[in-house]
N, C-alpha and C positions, 0 to 999 in steps of 0.2 A: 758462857760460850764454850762449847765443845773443842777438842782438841785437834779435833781436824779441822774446826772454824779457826782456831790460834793458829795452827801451822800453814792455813790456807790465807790466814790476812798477810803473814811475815812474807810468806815467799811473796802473792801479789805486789807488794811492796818495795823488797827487796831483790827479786830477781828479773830479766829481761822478757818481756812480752812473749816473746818464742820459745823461751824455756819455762815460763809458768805454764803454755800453751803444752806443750810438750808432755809435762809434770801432768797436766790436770787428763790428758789422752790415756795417759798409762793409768794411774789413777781409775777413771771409766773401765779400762779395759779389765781392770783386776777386778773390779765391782763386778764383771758381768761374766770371768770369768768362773769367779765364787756363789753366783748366783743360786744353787743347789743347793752350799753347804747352808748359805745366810738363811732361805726359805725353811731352812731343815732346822735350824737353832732359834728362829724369830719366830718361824713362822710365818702365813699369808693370809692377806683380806684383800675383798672385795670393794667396789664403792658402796655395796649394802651394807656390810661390816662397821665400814669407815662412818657412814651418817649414820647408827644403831649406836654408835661410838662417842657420837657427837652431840647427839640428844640424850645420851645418858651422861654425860662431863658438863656440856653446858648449858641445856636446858633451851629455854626459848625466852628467857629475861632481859633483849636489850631489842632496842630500835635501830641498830645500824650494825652490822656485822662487815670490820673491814678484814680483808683475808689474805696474809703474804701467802704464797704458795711454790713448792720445787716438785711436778711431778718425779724429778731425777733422782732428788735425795728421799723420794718415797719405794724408790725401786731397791732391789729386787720383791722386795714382799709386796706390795700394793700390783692387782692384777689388773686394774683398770687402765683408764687415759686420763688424756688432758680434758677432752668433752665431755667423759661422764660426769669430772669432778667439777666440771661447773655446771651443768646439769642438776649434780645434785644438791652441790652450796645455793641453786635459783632455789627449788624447790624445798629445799630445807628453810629457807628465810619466808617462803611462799610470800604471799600477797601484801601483807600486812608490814614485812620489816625491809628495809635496804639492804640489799650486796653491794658492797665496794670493793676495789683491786688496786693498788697501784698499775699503772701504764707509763710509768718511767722515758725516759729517754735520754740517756747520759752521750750523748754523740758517738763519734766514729774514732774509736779506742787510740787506731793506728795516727788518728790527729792527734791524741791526747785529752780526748774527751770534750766534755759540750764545751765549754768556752771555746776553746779551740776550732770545733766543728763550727759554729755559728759564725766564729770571727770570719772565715772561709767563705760560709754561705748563710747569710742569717736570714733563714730562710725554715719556715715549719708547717706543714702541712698536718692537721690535726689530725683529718679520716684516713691520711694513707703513712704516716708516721707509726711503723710498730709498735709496739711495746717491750721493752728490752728485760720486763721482766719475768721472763717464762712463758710458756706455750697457753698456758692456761690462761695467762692473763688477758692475753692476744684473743683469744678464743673472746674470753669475756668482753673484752672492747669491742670486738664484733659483732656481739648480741645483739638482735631486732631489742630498740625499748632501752638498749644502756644509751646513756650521755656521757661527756667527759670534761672534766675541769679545763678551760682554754689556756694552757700554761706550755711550753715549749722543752719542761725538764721534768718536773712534779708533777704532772698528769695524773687526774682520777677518774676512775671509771666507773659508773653505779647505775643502782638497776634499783625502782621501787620507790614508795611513796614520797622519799625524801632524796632520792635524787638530784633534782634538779637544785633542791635547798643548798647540799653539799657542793656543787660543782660549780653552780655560778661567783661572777666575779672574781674569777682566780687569776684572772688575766688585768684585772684592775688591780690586786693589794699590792703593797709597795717591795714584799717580801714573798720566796716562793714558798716558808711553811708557819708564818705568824698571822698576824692579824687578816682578816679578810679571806682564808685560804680554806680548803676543805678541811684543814689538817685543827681550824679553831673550830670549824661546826661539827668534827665529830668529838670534840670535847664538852663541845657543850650540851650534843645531845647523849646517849646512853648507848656508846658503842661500845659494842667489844671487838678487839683485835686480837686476832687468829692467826696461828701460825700454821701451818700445815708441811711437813716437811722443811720447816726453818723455824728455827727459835727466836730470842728477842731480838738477835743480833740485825735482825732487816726491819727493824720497827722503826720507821720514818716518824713516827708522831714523835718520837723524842727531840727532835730538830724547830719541834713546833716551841718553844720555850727558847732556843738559840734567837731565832729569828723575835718573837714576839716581847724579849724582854729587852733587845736591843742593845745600846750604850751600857745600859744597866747588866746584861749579862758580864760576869768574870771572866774573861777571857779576849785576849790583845787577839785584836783581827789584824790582820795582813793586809798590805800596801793595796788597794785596790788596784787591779790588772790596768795596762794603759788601753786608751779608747774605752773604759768604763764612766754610767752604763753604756753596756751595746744592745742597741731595738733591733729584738727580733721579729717579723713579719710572719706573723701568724694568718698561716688560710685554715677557714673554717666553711668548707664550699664557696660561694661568694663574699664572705668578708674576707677583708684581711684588717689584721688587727696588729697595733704596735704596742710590744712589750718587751717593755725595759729588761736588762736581766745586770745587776749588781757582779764585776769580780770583786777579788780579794779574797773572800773568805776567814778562816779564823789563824792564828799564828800557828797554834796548839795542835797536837796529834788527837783524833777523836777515836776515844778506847771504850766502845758500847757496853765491853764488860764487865763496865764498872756499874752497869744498871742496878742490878740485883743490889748491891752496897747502898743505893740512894736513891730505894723504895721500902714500903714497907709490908713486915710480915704478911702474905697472899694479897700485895698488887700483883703478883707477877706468880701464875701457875705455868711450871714445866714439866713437861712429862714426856715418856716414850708410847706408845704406839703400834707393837711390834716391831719394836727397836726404829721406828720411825720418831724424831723431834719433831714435838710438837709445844704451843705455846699460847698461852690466852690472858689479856689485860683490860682492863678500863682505860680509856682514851683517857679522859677523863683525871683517871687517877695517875696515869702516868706524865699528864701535864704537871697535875699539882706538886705532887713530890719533888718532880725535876725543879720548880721555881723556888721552893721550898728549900731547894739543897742548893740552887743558884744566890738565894740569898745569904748563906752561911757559906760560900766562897765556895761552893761544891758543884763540880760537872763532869759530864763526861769526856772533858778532854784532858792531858796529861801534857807539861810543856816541853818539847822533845830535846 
């Protein structure tokens, strides 16, 4: 994790909604004030650049390509948008392989996030519920041809032969990233996950192992929230569909930075970009490892 990831979990954590709010403005502003000098030291690409970039790093060797993405932390140097870059992740995967995204949806902050939000109104509209995680994502969940996993928090969105594989039943597993979820079928098939302007530190598939190994995971969960579970009423056009959602959570503080510590030597390639973080894994292998280090009492969380 990068140091302005470390200094940007502390404050999120530790300082008031208005003043991280505040922080992350000025922040922006100085970014784009230095815009010149950053282009002048890094350097700039194109979205031609960036896929010439991407087929010479990682080839064309998997069947599913999931892709965290920030066009924000690709700026100043990256001259493109939000559309070209998924424009060009469809067409980079072309015909033959899957794009997936996350399409998140962590509720309304000022409530205190989803639990919160749904306790309020438990209530989820699948086609008109954004995606909270970047423009791009959004973009891509709007594609003619994507589908999306019917889940009211962990939402996926994918485009391609195996689509619909990954997406179905997500609204049935008893868990939102263990068994039954898109987050076990891209383990099982040959994905690779992609960071594009964010490193490991947004790699949802490590939460697949939390959920999937259960009682048995090392780690004291938290009193489950009262009224848990709460069914949430999912519309998916004409249906509506009831889905549980579990509080409580885990007691422990989750420190992703410990990834790198409990994988091994190249699961995990990092690299810059012109000065752009970037980052690529096996689903796959970053299930194994993690269950592998959950049995010798090893996780990502640290007991606060």
């Amino acid at each position: 994790m990068s140091l302005l990831h470390k200094v940007s979990d502390l404050a999120l954590r530790h300082l008031p909604e208005a003043r991280f709010a505040q922080l992350r403005r000025f922040y922006m502003g100085m970014r784009k004030r230095l815009a010149g000098a950053s282009r002048l030291v890094y350097g700039s690409f194109d979205t031609a650049d960036l896929r010439a970039h991407l087929e010479g790093r990682l080839g064309r060797g998997f069947e599913v390509l999931m892709v965290h993405s920030s066009v924000n932390h690709m700026l100043p140097m990256y001259s493109g948008n939000a559309l070209e870059l998924v424009r060009m992740l469809i067409d980079f995967c072309g015909p033959e392989r899957t794009l997936a995204m996350p399409a998140f949806y962590f509720g309304e902050s000022k409530l205190g996030g989803a639990w919160q939000t749904f306790r309020q109104n438990p209530v989820f509209d699948l086609r008109r519920t954004p995606s909270q995680m970047g423009l791009a994502t959004e973009i891509f969940r709007r594609t003619k041809g994507v589908v999306q996993s019917r889940h009211p928090v962990y939402r996926i969105s994918a485009l391609g032969p195996l689509a619909r594989e990954l997406t179905e039943g997500h609204e049935r597993a008893q868990t939102s990233a263990g068994a039954g979820t898109p987050f076990e079928r891209m383990a099982a098939r040959d994905t690779l996950i992609l960071g594009i302007g964010k490193s490991f530190h947004v790699m949802t598939q490590v939460h697949h192992v939390d959920d999937l190994l259960g009682d048995a995971f090392p780690v004291p969960r938290r009193t489950p929230a009262e009224g848990s579970p709460l069914v949430v009423t999912l519309i998916d056009g004409d249906e509506r569909i009831q889905v549980p959602m579990q509080g409580g959570g885990f007691a422990w503080r989750f420190n992703v930075a410990k990834l790198p510590q409990l994988v091994r030597p190249g699961d995990l390639d990092l690299w810059r970009f012109h000065h752009v973080p970037m980052a690529a894994a096996r689903a796959r292998r970053i299930t194994d490892r993690l269950i592998e280090a959950a049995h010798r009492g090893q996780t990502l969380y640290d007991p606060d």
